[in-house]
Structure formats: structure tokens, C-alpha cells
N, C-alpha and C positions, 0 to 999 in steps of 0.2 A: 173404573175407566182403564182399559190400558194403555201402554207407553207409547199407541199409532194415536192414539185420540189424545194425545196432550195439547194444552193450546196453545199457540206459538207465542203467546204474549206472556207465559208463565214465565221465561226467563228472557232477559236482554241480550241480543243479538249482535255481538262481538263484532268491529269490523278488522279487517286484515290487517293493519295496523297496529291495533292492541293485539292480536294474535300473534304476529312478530314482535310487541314487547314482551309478550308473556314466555315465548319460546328463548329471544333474547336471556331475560330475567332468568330463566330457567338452566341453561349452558353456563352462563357466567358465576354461578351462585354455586351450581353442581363441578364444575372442573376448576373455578379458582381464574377463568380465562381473562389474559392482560394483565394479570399482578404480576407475575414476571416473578424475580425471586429464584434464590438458585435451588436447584435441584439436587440428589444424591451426586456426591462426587466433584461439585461445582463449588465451593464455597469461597464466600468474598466474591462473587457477583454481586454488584449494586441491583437494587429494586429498582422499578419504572416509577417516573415522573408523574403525577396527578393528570397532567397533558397526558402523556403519555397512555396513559391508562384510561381517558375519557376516550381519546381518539382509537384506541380498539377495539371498547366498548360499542361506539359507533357505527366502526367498521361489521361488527359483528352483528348488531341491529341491519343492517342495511345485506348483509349474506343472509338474513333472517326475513330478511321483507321479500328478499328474490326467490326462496322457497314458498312462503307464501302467497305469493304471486301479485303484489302488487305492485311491480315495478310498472 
């Protein structure tokens, strides 16, 4: 069978929403984004609040749903 005749019911069909968690999930985990925390040269920076840290989390979910277009 090739890959034009597969069936569409062989895999479950993502809506844009998990596509923006997964993309989210994806940024956050790969660059560290919203932990905050200092940087080379920066030291004795305080880290970000658990708030603090959901709520950019969010923010970034929600820049992540406006690419995938389901705003």
C-alpha cells in the first residue's frame, strides 16, 4: 500500500489546539522559556515566582494558538 492510500482513520486527527500544546510543550522544554534565572554575567538575579512562570507559560500557549490559527 503506499503512503497516498493510507486510511485516515489509522492515526487520530489532532485538533489545533493540542497542536498548540504540543508546539507550546515543545519551546518551553527546548529553550527553558519563563524560568527566568540569571544569565552569563547576571548573577544574584532572583528566579520567577510559580505565578509568574504559569502566566508566561500561558502567554506563550496563546502566541502558539495565533500561529496555528485558531484564534
Amino acid at each position: 500500500m503506499a503512503a497516498e492510500e493510507t486510511k485516515s482513520g489509522d492515526h487520530p486527527k489532532m485538533n489545533r489546539n493540542e497542536i498548540a500544546l504540543d508546539m507550546m510543550k515543545f519551546i518551553a522544554l527546548t529553550t527553558g522559556y519563563g524560568k527566568g534565572g540569571g544569565g552569563t554575567g547576571f548573577a544574584g538575579k532572583a528566579g520567577r515566582t510559580p505565578e509568574e512562570y504559569a502566566d508566561s507559560l500561558v502567554q506563550l500557549f496563546e502566541r502558539c494558538r495565533g500561529v496555528v490559527g485558531t484564534d
